[in-house]
PyMOL Python script that loads the backbone (N, CA, C, O; Angstrom):
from pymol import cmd

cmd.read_pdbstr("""\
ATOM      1  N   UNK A   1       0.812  -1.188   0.000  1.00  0.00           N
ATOM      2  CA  UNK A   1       0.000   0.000   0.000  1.00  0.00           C
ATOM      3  C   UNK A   1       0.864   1.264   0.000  1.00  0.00           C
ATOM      4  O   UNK A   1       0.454   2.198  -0.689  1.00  0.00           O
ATOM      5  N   UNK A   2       1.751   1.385   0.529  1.00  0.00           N
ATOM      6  CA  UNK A   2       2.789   2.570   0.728  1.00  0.00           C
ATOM      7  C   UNK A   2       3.413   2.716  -0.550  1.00  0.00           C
ATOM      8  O   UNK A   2       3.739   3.842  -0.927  1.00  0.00           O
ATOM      9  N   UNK A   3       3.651   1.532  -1.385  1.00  0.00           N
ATOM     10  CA  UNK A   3       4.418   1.595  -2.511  1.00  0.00           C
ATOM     11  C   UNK A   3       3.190   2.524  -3.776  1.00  0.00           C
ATOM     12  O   UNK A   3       3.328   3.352  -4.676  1.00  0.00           O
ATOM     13  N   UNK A   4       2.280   1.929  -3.276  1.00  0.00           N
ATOM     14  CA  UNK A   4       1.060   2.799  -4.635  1.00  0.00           C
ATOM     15  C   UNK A   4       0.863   4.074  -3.855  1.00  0.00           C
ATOM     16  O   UNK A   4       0.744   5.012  -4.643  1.00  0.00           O
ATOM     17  N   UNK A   5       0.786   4.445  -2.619  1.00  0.00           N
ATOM     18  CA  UNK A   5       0.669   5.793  -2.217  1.00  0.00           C
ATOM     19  C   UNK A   5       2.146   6.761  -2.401  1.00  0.00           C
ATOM     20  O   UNK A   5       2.224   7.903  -1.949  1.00  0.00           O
ATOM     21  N   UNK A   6       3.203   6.117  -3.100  1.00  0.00           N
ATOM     22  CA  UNK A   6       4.345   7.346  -2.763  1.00  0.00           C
ATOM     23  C   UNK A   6       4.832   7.211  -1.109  1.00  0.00           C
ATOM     24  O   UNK A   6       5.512   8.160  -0.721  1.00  0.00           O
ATOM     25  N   UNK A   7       4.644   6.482  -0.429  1.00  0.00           N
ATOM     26  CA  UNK A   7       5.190   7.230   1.491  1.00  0.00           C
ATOM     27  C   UNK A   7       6.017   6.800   1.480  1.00  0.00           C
ATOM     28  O   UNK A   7       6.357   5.744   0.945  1.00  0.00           O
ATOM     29  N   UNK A   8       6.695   7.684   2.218  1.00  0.00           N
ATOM     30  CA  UNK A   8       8.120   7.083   2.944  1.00  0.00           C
ATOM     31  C   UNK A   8       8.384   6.622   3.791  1.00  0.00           C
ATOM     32  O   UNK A   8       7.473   6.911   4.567  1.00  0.00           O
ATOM     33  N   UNK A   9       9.300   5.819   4.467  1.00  0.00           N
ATOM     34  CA  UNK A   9       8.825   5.608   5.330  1.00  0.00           C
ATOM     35  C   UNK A   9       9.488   6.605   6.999  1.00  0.00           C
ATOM     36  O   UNK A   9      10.270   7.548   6.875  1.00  0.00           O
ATOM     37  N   UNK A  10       9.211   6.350   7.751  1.00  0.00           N
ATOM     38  CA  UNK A  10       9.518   7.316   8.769  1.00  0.00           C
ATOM     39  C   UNK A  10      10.594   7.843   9.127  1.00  0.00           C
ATOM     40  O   UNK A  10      10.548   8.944   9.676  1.00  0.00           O
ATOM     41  N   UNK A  11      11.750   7.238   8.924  1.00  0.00           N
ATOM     42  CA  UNK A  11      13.123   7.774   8.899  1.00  0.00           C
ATOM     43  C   UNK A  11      13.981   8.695   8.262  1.00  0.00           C
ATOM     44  O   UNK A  11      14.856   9.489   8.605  1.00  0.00           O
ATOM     45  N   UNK A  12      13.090   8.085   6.553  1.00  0.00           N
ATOM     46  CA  UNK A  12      13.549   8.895   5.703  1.00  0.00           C
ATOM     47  C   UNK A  12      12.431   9.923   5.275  1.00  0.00           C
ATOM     48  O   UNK A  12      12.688  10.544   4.244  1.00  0.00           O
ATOM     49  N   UNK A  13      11.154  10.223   5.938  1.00  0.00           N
ATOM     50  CA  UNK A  13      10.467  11.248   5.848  1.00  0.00           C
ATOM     51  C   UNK A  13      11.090  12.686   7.015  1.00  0.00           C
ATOM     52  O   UNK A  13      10.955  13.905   6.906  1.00  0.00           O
ATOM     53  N   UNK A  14      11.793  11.822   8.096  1.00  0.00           N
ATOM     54  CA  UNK A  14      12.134  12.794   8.908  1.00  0.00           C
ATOM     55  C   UNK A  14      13.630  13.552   8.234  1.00  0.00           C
ATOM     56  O   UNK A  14      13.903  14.741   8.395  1.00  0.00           O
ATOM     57  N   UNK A  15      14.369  12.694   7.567  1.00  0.00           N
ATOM     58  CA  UNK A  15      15.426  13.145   6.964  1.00  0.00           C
ATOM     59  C   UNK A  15      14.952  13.793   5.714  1.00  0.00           C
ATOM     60  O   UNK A  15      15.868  14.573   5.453  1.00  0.00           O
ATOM     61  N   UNK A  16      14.199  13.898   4.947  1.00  0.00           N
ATOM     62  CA  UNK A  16      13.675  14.410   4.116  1.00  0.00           C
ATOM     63  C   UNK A  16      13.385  15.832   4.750  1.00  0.00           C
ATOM     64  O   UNK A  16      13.954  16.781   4.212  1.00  0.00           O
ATOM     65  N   UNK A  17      12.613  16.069   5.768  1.00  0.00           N
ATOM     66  CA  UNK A  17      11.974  17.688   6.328  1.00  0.00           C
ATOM     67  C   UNK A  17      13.059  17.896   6.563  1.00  0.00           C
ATOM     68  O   UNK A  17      13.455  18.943   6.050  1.00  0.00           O
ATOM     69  N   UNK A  18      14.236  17.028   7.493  1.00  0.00           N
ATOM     70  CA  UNK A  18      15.505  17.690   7.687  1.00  0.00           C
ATOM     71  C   UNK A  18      16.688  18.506   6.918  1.00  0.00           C
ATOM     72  O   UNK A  18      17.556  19.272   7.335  1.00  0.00           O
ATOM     73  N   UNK A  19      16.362  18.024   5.631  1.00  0.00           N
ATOM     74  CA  UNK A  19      17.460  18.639   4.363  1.00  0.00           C
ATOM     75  C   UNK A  19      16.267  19.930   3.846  1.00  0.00           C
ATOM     76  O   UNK A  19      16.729  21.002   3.454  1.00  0.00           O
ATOM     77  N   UNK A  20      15.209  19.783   3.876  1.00  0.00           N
ATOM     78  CA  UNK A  20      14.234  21.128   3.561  1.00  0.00           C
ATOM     79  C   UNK A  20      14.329  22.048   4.421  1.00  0.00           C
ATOM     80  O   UNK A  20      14.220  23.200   4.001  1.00  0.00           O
ATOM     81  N   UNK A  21      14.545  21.842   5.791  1.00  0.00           N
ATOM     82  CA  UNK A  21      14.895  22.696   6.350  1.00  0.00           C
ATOM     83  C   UNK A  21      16.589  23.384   6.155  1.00  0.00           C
ATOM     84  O   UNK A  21      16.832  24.588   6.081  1.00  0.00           O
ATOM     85  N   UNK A  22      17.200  22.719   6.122  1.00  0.00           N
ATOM     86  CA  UNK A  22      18.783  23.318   5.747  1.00  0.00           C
ATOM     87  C   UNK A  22      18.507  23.600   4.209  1.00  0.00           C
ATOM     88  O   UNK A  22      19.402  24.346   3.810  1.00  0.00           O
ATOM     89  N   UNK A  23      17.675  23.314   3.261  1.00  0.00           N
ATOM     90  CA  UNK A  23      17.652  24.048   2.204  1.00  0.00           C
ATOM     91  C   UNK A  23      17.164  25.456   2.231  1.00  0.00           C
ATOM     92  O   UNK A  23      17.625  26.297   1.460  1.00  0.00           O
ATOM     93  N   UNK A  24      15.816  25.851   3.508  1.00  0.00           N
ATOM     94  CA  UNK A  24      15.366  27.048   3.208  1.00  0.00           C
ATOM     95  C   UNK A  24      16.165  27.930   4.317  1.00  0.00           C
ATOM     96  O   UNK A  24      15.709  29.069   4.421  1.00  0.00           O
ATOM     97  N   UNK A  25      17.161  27.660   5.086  1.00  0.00           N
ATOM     98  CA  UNK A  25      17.761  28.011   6.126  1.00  0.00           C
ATOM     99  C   UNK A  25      18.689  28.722   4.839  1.00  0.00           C
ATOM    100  O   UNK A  25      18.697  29.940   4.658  1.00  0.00           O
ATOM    101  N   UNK A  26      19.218  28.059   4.257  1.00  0.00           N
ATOM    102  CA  UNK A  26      20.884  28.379   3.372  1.00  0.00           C
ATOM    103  C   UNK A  26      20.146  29.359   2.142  1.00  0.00           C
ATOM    104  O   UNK A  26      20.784  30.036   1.335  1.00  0.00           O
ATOM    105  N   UNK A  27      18.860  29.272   2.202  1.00  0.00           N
ATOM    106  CA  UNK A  27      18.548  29.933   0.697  1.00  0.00           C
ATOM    107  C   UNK A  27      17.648  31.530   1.590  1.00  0.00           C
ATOM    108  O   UNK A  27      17.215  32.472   0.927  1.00  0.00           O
ATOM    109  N   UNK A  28      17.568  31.466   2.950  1.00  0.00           N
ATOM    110  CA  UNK A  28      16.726  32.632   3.210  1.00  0.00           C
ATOM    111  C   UNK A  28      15.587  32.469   3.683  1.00  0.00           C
ATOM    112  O   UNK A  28      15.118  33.429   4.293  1.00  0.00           O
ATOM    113  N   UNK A  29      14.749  31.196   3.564  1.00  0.00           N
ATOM    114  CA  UNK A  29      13.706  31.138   4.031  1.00  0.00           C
ATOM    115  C   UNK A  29      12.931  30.429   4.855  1.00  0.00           C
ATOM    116  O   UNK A  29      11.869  29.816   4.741  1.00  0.00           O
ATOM    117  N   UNK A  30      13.961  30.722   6.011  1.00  0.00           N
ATOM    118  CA  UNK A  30      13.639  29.796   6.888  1.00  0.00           C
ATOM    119  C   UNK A  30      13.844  30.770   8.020  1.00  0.00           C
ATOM    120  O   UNK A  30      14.640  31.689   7.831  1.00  0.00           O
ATOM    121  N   UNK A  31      12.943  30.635   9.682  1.00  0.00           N
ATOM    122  CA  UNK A  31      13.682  32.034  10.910  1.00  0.00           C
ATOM    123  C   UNK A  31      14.994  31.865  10.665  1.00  0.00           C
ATOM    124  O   UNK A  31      15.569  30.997  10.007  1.00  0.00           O
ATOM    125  N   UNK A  32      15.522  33.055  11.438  1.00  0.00           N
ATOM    126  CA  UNK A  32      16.845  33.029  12.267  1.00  0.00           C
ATOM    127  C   UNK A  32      17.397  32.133  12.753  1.00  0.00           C
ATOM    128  O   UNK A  32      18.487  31.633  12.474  1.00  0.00           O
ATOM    129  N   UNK A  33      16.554  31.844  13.625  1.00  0.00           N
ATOM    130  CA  UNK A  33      17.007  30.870  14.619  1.00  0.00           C
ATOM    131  C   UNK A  33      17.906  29.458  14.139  1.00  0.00           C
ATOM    132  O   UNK A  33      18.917  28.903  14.570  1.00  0.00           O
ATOM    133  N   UNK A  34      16.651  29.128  12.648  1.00  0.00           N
ATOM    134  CA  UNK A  34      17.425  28.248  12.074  1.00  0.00           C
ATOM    135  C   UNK A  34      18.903  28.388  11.274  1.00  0.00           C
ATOM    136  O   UNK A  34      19.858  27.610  11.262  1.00  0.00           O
ATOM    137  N   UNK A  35      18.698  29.782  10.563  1.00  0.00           N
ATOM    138  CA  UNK A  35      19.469  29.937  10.053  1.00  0.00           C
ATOM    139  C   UNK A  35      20.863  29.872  10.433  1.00  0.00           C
ATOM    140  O   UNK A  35      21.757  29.359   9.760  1.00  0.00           O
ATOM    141  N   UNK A  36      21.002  30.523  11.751  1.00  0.00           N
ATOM    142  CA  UNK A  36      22.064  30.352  12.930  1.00  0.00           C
ATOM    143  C   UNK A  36      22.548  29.415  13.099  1.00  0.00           C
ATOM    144  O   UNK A  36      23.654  29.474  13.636  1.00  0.00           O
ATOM    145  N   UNK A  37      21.978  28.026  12.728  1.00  0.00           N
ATOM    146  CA  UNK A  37      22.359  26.869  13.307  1.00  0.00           C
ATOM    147  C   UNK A  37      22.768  25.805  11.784  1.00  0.00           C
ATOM    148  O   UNK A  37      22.933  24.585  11.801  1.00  0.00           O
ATOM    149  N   UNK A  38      22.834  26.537  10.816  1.00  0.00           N
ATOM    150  CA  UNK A  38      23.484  25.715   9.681  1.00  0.00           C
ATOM    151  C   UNK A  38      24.409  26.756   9.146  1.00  0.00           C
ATOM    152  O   UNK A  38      24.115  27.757   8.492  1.00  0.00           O
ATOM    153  N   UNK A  39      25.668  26.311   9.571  1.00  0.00           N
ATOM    154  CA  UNK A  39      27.153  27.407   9.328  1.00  0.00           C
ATOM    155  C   UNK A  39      27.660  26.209   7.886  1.00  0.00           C
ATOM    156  O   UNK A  39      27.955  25.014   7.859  1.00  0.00           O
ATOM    157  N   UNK A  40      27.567  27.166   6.961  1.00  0.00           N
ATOM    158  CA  UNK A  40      28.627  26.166   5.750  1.00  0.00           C
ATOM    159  C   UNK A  40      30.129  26.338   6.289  1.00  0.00           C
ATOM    160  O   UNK A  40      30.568  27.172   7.080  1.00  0.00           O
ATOM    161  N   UNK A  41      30.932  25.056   5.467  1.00  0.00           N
ATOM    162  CA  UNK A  41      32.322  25.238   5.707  1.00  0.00           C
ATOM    163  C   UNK A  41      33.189  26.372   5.166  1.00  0.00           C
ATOM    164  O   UNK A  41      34.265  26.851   5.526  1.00  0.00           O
ATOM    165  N   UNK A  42      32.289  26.644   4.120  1.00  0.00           N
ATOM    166  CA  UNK A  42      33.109  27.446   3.279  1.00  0.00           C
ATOM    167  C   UNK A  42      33.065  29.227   3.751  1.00  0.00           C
ATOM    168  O   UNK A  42      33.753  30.081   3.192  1.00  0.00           O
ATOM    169  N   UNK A  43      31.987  29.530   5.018  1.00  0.00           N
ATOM    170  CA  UNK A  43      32.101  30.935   5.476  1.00  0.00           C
ATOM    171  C   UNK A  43      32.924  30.716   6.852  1.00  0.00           C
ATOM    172  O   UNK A  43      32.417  31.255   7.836  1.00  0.00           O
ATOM    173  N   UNK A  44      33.961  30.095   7.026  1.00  0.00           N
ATOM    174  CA  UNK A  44      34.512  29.997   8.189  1.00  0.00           C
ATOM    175  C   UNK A  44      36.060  30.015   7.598  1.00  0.00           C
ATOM    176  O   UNK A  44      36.382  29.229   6.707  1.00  0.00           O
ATOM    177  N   UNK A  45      37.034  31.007   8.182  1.00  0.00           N
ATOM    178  CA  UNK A  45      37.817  31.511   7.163  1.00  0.00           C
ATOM    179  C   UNK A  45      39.199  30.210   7.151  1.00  0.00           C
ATOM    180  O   UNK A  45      39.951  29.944   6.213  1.00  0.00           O
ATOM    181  N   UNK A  46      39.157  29.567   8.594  1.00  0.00           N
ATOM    182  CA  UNK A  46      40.245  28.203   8.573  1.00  0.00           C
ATOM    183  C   UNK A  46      39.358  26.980   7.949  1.00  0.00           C
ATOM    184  O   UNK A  46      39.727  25.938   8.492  1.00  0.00           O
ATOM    185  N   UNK A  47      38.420  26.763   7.093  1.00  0.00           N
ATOM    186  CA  UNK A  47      38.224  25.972   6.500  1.00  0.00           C
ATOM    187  C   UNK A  47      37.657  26.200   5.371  1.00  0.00           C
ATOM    188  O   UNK A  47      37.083  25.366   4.671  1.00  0.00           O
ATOM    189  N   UNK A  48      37.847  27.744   5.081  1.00  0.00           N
ATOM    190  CA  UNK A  48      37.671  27.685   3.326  1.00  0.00           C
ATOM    191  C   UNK A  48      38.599  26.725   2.073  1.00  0.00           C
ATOM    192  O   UNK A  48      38.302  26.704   0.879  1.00  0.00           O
ATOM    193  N   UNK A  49      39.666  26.037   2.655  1.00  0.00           N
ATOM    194  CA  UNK A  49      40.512  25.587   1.706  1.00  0.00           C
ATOM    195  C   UNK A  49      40.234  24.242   1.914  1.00  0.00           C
ATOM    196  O   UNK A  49      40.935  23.484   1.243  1.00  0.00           O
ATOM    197  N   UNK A  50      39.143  23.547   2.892  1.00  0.00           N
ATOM    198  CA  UNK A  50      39.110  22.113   2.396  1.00  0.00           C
ATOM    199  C   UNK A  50      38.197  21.634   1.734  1.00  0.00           C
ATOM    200  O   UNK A  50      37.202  22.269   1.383  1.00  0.00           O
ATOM    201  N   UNK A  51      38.455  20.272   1.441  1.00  0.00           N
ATOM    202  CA  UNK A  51      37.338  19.854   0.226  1.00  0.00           C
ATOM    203  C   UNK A  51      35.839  20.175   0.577  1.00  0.00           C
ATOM    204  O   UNK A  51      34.949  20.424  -0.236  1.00  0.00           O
ATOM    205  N   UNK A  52      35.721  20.116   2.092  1.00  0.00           N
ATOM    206  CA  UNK A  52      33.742  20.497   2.507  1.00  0.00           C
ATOM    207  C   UNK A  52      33.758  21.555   2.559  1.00  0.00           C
ATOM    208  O   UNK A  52      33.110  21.979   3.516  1.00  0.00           O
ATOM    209  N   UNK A  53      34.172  22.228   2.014  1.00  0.00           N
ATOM    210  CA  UNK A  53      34.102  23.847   2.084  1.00  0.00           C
ATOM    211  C   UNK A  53      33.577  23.850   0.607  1.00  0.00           C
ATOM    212  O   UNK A  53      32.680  24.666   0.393  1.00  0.00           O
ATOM    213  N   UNK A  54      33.926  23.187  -0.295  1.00  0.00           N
ATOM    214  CA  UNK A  54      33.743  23.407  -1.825  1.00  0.00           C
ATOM    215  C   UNK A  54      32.626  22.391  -2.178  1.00  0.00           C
ATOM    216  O   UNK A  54      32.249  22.400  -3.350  1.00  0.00           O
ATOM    217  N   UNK A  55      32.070  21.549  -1.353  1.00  0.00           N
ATOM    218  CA  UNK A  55      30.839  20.091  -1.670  1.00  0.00           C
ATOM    219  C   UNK A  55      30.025  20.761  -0.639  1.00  0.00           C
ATOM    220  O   UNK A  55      29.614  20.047   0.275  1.00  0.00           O
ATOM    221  N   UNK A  56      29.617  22.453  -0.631  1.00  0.00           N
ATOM    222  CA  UNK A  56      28.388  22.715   0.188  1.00  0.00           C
ATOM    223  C   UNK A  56      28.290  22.085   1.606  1.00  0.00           C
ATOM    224  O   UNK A  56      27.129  22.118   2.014  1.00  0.00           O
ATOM    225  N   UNK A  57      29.414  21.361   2.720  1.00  0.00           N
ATOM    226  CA  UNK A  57      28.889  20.475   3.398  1.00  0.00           C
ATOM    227  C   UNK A  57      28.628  21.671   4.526  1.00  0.00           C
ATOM    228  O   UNK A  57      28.948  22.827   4.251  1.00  0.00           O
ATOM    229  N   UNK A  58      28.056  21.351   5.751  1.00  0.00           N
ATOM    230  CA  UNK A  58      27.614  21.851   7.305  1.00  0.00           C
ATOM    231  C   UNK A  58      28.760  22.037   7.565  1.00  0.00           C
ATOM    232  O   UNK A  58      29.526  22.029   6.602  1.00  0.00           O
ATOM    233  N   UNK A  59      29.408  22.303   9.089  1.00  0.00           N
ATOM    234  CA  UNK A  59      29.553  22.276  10.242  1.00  0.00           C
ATOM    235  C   UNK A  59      28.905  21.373  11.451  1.00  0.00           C
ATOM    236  O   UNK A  59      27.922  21.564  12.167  1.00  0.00           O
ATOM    237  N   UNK A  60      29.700  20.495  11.392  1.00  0.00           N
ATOM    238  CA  UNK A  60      29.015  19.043  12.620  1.00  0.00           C
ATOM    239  C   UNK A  60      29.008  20.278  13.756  1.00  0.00           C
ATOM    240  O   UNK A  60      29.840  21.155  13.525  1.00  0.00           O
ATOM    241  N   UNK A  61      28.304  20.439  14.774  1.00  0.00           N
ATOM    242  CA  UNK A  61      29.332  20.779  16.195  1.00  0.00           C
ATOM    243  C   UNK A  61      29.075  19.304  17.126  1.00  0.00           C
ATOM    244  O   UNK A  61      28.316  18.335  17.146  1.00  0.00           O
ATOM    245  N   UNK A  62      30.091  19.784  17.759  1.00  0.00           N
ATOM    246  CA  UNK A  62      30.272  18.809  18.897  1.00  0.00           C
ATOM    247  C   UNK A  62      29.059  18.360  19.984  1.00  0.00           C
ATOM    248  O   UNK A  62      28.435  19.130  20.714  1.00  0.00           O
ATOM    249  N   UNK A  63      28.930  17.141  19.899  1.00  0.00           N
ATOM    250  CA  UNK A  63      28.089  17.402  21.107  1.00  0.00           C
ATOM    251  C   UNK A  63      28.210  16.403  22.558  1.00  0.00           C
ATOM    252  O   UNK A  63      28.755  15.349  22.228  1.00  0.00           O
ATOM    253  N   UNK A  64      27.924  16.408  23.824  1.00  0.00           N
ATOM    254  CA  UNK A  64      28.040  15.514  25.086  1.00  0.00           C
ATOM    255  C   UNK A  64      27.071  14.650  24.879  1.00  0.00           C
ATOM    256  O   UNK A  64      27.343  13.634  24.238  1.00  0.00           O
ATOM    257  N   UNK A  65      26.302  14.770  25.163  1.00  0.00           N
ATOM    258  CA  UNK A  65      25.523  13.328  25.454  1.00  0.00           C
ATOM    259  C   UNK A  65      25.249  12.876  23.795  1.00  0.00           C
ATOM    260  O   UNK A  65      24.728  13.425  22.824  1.00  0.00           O
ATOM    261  N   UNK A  66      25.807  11.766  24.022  1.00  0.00           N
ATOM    262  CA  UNK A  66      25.729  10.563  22.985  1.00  0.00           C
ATOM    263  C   UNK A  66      23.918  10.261  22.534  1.00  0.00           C
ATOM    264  O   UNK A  66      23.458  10.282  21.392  1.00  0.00           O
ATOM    265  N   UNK A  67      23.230  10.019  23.704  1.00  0.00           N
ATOM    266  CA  UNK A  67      22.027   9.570  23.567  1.00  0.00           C
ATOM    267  C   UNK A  67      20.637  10.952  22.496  1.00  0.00           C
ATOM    268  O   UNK A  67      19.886  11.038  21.525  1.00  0.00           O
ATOM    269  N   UNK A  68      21.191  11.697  23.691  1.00  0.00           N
ATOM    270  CA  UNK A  68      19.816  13.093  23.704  1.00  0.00           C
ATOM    271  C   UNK A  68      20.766  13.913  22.667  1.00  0.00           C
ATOM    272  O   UNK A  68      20.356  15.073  22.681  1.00  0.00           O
ATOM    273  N   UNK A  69      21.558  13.822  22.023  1.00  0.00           N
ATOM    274  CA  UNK A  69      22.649  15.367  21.387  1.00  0.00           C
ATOM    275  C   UNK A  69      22.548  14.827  20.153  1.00  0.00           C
ATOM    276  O   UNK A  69      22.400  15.750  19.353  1.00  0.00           O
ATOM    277  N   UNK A  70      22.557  13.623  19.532  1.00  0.00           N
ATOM    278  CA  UNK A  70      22.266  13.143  18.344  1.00  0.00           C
ATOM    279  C   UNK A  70      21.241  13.483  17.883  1.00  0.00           C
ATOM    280  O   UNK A  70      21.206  13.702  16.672  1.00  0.00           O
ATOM    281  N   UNK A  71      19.789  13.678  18.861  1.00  0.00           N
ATOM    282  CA  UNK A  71      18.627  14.151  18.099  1.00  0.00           C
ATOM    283  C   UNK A  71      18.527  15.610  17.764  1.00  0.00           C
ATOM    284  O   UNK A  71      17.625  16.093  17.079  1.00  0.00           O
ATOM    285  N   UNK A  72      19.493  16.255  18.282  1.00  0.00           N
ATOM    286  CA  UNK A  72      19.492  17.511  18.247  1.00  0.00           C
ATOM    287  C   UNK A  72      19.576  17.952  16.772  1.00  0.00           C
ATOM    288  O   UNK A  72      20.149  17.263  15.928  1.00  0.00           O
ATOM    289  N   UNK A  73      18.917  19.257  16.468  1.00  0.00           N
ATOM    290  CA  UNK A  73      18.460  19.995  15.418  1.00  0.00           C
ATOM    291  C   UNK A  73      19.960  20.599  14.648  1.00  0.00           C
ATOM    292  O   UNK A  73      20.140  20.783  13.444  1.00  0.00           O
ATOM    293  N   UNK A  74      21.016  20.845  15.885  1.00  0.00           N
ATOM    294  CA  UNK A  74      22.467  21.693  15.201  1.00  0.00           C
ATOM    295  C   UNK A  74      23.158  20.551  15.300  1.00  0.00           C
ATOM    296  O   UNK A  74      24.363  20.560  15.049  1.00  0.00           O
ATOM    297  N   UNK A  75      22.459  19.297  15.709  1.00  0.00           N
ATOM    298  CA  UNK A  75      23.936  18.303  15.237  1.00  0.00           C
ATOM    299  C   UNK A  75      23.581  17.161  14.241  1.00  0.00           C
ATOM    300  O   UNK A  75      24.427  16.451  13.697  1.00  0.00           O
ATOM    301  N   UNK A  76      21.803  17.033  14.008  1.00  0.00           N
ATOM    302  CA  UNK A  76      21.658  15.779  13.124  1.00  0.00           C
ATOM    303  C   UNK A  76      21.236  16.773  11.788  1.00  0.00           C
ATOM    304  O   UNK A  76      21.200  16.098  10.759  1.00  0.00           O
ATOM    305  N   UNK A  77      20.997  17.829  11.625  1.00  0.00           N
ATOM    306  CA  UNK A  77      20.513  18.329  10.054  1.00  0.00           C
ATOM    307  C   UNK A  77      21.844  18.247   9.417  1.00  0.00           C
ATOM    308  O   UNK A  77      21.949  17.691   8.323  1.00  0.00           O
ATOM    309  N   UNK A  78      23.064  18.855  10.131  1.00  0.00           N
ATOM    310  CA  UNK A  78      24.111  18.782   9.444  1.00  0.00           C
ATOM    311  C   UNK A  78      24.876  17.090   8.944  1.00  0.00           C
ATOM    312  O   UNK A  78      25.450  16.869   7.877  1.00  0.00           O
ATOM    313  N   UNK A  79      24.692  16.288   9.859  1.00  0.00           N
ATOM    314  CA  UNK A  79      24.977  15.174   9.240  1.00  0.00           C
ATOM    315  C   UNK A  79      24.372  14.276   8.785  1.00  0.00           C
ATOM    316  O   UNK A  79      24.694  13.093   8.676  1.00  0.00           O
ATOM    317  N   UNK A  80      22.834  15.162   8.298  1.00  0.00           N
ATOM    318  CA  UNK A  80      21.604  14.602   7.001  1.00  0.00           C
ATOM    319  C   UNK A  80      22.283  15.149   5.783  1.00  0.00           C
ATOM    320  O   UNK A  80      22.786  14.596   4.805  1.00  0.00           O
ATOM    321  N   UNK A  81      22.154  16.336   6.120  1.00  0.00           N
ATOM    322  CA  UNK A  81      22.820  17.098   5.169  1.00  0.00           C
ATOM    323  C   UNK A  81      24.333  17.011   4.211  1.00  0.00           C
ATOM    324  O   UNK A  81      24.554  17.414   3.069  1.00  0.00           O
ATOM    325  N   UNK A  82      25.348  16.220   5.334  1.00  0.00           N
ATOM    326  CA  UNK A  82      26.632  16.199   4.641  1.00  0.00           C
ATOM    327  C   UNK A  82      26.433  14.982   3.960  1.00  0.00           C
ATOM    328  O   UNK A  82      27.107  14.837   2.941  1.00  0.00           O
ATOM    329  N   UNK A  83      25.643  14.044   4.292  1.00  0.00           N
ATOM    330  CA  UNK A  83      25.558  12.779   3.445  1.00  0.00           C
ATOM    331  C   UNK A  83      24.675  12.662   2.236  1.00  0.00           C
ATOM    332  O   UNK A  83      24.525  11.696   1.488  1.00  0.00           O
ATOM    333  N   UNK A  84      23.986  14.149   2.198  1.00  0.00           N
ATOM    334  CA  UNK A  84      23.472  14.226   0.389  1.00  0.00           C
ATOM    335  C   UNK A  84      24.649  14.099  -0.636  1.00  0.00           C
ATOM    336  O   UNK A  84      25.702  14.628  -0.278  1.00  0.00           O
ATOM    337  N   UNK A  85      24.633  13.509  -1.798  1.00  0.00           N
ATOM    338  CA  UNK A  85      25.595  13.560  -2.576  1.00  0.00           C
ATOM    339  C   UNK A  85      25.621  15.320  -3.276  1.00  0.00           C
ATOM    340  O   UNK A  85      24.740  16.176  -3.199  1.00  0.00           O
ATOM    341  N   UNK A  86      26.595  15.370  -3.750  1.00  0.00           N
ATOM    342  CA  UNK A  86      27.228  16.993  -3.870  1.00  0.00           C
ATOM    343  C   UNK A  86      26.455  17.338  -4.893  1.00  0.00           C
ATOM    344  O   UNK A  86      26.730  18.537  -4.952  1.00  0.00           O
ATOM    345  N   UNK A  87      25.249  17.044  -6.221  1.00  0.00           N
ATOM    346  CA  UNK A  87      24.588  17.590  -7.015  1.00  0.00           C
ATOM    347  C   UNK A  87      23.433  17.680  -6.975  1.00  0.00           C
ATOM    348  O   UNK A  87      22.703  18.093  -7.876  1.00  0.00           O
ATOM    349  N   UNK A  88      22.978  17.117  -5.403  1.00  0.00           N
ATOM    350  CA  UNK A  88      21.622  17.320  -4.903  1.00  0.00           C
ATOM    351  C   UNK A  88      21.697  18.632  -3.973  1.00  0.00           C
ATOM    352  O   UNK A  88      20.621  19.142  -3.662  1.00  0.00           O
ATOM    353  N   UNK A  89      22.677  19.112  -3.591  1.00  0.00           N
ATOM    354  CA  UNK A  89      23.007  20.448  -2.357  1.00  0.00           C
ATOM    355  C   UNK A  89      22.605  21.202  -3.715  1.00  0.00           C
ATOM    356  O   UNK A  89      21.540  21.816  -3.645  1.00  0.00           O
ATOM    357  N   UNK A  90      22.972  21.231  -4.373  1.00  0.00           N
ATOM    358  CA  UNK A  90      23.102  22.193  -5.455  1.00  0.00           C
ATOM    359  C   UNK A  90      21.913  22.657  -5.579  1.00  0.00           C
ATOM    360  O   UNK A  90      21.671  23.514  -6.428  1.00  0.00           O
TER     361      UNK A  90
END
""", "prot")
cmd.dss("prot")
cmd.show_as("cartoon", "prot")
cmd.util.cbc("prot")
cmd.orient("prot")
């Protein structure tokens, strides 16, 4: 039934809103708030010269708790995001 309706299924529907959101964050249309929280490599002036600076990727930041910091919004969009292949960022 899911296959004749188009759905996704839940993991990759949540990773799906997750790259729409870092798409309208990076393009303008998304709050502040978000916007704040997806830094490309390439506006940070000690990592304009590496390769994720030039493949559109995030900024991981760091985070403590292993469990609760993974779900987090500034640490899992960016590593939804760095694992798009480089002509879908585009």
């Amino acid at each position: 039934m899911c296959a004749e309706l188009h759905w996704l299924r839940v993991t990759d529907r949540i990773n799906y809103k997750l790259c729409l959101l870092v798409y309208k964050a990076l393009h303008g249309f998304a709050p502040d708030y978000l916007s704040e929280l997806c830094i490309l490599a390439s506006s940070v002036n000690y990592r304009s010269h590496l390769r994720s600076a030039h493949q559109a990727d995030l900024i991981v930041l760091r985070i403590r708790l292993v469990r609760y910091g993974q779900r987090a919004f500034a640490y899992a969009t960016p590593c939804v995001w760095n694992s798009l292949p480089t002509d879908l960022k585009d």
